[in-house]
C-alpha positions in Angstrom: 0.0 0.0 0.0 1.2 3.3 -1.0 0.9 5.8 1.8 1.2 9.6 0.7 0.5 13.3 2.6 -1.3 16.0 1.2 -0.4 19.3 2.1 -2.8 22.3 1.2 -1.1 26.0 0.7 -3.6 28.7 1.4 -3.5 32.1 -0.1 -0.8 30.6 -2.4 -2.1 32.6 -5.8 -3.9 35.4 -7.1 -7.3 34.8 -8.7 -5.9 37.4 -11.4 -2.7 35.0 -11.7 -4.4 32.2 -12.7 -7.5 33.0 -14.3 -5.0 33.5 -17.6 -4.1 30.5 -19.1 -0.4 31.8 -19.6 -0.2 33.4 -16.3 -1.8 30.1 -14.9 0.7 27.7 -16.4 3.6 30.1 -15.6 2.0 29.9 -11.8 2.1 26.1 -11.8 5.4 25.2 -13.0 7.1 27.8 -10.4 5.6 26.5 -7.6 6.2 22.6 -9.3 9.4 23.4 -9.0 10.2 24.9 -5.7 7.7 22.1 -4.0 9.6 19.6 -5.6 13.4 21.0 -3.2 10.7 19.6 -0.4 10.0 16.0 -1.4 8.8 13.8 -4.0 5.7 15.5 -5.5 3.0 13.0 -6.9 0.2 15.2 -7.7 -0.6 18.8 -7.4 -3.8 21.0 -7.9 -4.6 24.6 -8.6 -7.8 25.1 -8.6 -10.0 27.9 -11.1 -13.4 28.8 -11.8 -12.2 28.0 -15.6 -11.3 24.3 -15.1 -14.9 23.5 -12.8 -14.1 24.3 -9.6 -16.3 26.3 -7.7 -14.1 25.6 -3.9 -10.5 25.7 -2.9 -9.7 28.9 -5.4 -6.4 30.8 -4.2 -5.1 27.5 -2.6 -2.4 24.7 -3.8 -3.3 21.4 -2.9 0.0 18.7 -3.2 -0.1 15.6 -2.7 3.8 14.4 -1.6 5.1 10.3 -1.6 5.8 9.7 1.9 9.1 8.0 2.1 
């Protein structure tokens, strides 16, 4: 069984920084990339009104392989 932690990040973006899909992508591999110097990353979400969600907006959930 693979056990994991999720992590969630609030007031991690700007609704105006991600409602752009250039800004939003820009957003997403910056913070990839400094939540991967903490651990091994195995799923991360950004929420926006764009992509469906309606909840969670401004927040980073990660998901993070528990070694």
């Amino acid at each position: 069984m693979k056990v994991s932690s999720v992590v969630v990040i609030n007031n991690a973006v700007r609704i105006k920084n991600i409602d752009d899909d250039y800004e939003y992508n820009f957003v997403v591999k910056d913070l990839k990339k400094e939540i991967e110097k903490i651990g091994r990353l195995i799923s991360m979400v950004v929420p926006r009104k764009k992509d469906g969600y309606s909840e969670g907006i401004g927040k980073v959930f990660v998901e993070f392989e528990n070694e």
